[in-house]
C-alpha positions as CSV (number, residue, x, y, z in Angstrom):
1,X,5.6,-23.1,25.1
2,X,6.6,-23.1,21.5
3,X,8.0,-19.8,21.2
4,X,12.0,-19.8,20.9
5,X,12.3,-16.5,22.0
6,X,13.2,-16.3,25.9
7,X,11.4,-12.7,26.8
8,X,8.2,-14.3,25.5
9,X,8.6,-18.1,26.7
10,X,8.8,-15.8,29.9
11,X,6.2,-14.1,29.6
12,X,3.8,-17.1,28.4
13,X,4.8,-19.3,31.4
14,X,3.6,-16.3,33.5
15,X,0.4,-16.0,32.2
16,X,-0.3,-20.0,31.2
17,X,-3.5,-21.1,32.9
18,X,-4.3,-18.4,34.7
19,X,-7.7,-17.1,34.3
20,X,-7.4,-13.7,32.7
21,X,-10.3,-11.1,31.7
22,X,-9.9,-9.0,28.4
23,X,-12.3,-6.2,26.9
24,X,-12.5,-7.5,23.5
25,X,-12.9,-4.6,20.6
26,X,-14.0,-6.2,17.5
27,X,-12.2,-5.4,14.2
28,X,-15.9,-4.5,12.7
29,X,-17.9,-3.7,15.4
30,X,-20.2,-7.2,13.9
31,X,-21.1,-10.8,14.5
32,X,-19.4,-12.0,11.6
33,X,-16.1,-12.3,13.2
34,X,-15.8,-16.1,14.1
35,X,-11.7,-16.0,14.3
36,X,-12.2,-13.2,17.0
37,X,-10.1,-10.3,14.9
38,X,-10.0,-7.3,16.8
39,X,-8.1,-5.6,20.0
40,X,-7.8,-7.7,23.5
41,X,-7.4,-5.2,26.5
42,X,-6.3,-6.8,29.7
43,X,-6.4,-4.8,32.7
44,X,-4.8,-7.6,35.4
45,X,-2.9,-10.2,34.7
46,X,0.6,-12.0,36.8
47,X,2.7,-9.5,33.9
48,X,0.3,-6.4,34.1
49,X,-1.8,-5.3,31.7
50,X,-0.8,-5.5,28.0
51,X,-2.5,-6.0,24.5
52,X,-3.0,-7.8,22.2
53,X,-4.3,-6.9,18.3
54,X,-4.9,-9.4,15.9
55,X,-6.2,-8.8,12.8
56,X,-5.8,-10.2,8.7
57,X,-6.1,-8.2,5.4
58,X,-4.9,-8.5,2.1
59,X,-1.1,-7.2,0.6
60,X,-0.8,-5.1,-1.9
61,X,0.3,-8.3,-3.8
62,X,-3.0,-9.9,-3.2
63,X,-2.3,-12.5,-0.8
64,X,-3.5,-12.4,3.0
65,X,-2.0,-11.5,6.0
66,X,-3.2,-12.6,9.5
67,X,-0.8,-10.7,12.4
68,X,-1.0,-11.0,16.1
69,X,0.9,-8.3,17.4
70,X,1.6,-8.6,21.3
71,X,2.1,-5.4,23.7
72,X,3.8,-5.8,27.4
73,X,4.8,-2.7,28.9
74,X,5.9,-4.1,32.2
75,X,8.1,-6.7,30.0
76,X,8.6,-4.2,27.3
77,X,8.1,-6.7,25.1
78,X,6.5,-5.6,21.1
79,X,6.6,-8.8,19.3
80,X,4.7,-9.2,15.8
81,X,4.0,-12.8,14.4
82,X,2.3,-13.3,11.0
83,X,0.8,-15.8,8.7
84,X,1.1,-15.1,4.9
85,X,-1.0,-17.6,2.7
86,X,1.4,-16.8,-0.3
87,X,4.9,-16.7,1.4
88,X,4.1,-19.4,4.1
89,X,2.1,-21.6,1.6
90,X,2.9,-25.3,2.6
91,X,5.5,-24.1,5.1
92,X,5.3,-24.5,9.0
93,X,3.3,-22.3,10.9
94,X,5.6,-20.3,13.1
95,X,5.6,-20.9,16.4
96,X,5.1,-17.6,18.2
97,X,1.9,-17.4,15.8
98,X,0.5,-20.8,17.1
99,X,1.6,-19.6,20.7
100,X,0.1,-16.5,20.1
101,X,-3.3,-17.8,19.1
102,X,-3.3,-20.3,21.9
103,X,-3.1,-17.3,24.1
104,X,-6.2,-15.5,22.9
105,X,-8.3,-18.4,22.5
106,X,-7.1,-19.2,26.8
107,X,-9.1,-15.3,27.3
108,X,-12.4,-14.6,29.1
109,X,-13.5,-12.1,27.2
110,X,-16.1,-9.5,27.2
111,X,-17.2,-6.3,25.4
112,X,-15.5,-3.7,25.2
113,X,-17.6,-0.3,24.8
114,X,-14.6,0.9,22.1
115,X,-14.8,1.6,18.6
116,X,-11.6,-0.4,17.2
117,X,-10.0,3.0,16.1
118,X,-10.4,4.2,19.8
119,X,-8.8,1.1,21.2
120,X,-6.1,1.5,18.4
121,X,-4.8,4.4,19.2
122,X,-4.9,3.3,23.5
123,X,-2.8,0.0,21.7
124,X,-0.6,2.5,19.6
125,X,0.5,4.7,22.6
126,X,0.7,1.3,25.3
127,X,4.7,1.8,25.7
128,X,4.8,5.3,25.9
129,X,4.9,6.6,29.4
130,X,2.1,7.5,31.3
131,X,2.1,11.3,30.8
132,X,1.8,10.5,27.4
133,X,-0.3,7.8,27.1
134,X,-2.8,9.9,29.5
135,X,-2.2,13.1,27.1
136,X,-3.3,11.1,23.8
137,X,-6.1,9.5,25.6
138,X,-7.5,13.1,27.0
139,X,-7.3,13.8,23.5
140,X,-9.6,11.4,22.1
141,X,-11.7,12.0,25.0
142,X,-12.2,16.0,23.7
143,X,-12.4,14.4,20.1
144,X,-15.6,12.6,21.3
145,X,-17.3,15.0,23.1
146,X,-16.7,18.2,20.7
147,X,-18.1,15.1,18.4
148,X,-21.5,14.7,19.7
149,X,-21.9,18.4,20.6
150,X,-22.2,19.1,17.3
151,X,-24.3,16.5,16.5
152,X,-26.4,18.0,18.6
153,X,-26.1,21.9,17.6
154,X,-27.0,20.7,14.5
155,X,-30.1,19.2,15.5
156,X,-31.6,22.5,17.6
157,X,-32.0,24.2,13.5
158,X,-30.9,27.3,11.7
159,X,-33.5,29.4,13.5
160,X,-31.8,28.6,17.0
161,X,-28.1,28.9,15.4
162,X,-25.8,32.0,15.3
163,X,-23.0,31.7,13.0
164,X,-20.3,34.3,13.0
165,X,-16.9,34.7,10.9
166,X,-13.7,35.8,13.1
167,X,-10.5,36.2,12.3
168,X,-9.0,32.1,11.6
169,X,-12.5,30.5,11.9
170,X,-16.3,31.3,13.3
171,X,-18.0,31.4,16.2
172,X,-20.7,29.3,16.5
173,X,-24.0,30.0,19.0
174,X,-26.9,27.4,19.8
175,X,-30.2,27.7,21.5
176,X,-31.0,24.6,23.5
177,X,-34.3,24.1,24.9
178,X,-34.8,26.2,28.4
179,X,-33.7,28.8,26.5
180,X,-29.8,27.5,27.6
181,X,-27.2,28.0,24.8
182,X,-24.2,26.3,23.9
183,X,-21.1,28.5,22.4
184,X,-18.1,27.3,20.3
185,X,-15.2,28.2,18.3
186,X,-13.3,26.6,15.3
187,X,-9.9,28.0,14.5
188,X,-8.5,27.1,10.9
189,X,-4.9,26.8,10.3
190,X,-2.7,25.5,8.4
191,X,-0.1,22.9,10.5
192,X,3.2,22.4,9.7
193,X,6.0,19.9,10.5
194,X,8.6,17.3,9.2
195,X,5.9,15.7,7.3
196,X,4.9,19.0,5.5
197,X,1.7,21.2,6.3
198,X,-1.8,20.8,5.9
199,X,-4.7,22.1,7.9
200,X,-6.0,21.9,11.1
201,X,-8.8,23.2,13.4
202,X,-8.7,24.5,17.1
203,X,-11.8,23.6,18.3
204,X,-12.8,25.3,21.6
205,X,-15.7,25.8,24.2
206,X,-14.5,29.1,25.9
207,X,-16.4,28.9,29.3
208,X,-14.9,26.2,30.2
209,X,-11.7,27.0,28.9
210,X,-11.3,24.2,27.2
211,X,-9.7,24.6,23.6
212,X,-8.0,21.3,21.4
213,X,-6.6,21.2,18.2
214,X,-7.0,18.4,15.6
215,X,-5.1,17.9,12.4
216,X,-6.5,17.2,9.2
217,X,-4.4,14.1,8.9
218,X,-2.0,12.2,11.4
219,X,-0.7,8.9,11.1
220,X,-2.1,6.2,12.8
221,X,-4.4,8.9,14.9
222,X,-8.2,8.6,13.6
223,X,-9.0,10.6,16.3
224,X,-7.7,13.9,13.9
225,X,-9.5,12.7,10.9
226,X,-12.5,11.9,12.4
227,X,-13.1,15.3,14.2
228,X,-11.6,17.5,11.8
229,X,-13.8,16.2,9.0
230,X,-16.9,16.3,11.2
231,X,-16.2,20.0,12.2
232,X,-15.5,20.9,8.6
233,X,-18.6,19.3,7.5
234,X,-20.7,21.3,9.8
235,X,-18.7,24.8,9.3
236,X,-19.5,23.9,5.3
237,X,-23.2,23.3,6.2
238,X,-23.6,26.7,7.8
239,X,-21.7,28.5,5.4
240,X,-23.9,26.8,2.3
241,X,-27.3,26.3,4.2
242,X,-26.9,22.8,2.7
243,X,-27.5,20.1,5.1
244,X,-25.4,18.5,7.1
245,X,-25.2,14.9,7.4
246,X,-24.6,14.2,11.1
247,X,-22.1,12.1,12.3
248,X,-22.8,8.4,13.0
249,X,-19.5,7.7,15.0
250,X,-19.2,4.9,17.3
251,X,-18.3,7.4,20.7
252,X,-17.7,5.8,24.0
253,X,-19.4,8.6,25.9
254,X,-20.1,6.3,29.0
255,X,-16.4,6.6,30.0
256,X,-15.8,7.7,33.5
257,X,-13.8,11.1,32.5
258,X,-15.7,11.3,29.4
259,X,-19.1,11.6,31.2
260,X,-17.4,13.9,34.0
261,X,-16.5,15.9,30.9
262,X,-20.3,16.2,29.4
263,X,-21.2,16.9,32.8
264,X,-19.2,20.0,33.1
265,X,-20.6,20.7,29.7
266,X,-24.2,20.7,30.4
267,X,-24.2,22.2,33.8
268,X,-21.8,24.8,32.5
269,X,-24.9,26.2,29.9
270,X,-26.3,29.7,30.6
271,X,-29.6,30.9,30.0
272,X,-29.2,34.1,27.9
């Protein structure tokens, strides 16, 4: 092992050799990847799971950075090691890189059914504890679904949509075919915290009890971006009867709790 540290010379004589699965998301979602950037998930390995992102992009002084940043929870290890090609031009690689590398390349990897923003934000809560790693992924979950239900209110047409102002936001009624119909609410507000204020939209399906709320911008969370601007989109489309471009978002909808979720959704419509 060329690492000098001891924590990860541990933990990369624990996992040397040993045949190890990871659900690879790809920086791009393409084929033109051939250094493998992107997010490596590993469910099972002799440490537990952990991650692993890897990824290059330029500085804001216009050379490039590659960065392989490693995630252990079980050896609560967060290690980052980088390449620059300005500030390591002609210098020795360093060797937790090289280690690093060797690492991923040793991985049997397959697909993973994650957009890389999804499997981001799984990698930016991996050392939290469990209640809130759960809580942030339940939250991308609602993200995803509230997501594609609008894609799909949109597509059933004015004539079969009911549009009504309330007090922060509008209530929103759909006529699905077999005369089922799908209700929702959007709740604008305006958020504040440390950071200072800006808006945000509780988003809710009221049968099912089942109300989130989404800021307008969070750091390192796409999952507030990418829903708020989709249900502000739509809102703005039924407001202007301009149309609305609908939302070509990579979701993972095939997720266990995700499809329990739809599920609950569609079984949950009443005819009216």
């Amino acid at each position: 092992m060329q690492t000098r540290n001891p924590k990860l010379k541990d933990f990369l004589q624990r996992v040397s050799g040993k045949e190890i699965y990871a659900d690879f998301t790809d920086i791009d979602n393409t084929k033109m990847n051939p250094m493998g950037y992107g997010m490596y998930d590993v469910h099972n390995s002799p440490v537990g799971p952990f991650m692993i992102n890897y990824v290059s992009g330029l500085t804001n002084i216009g050379s490039v950075v590659t960065k392989i940043n490693v995630r252990v929870p079980y050896l609560d290890i967060d290690a980052v090691a980088f390449v620059d090609s300005v500030l390591d031009d002609g210098k020795r690689v360093a060797p937790d890189f090289i280690a690093f590398r060797n690492l991923i390349k040793s991985l049997k990897t397959r697909p993973s059914a994650m957009s890389y923003n999804k499997a981001y934000d799984k990698f930016f809560y991996f050392l939290t504890n469990p209640g809130i790693r759960e809580a942030n992924a339940e939250k991308y979950r609602h993200a995803e679904v509230f997501y594609d239900i609008i894609n799909k209110m949109y597509a059933m047409g004015p004539q079969n949509t009911k549009f009504v102002k309330n007090k922060n936001g509008y209530d929103v009624r759909v006529r699905f075919p077999n005369n089922k119909f799908e209700e929702m609410t959007f709740q604008f507000v305006d958020h504040y915290d440390t950071f200072g204020n800006y808006p945000s939209v509780t988003i809710g399906i009221p049968r099912l009890n089942l109300f989130d709320t989404f800021l307008s911008q969070k750091h390192n969370e796409y999952k507030h971006e990418m829903i708020f601007n989709h249900v502000k989109g739509y809102i703005d489309s039924l407001k202007s009867g301009e149309p609305f471009v609908p939302g070509k978002e990579h979701l993972d909808l095939f997720e266990a709790k995700t499809r329990h979720l739809m599920s609950q959704v569609l079984n949950t419509r009443k005819v009216k």
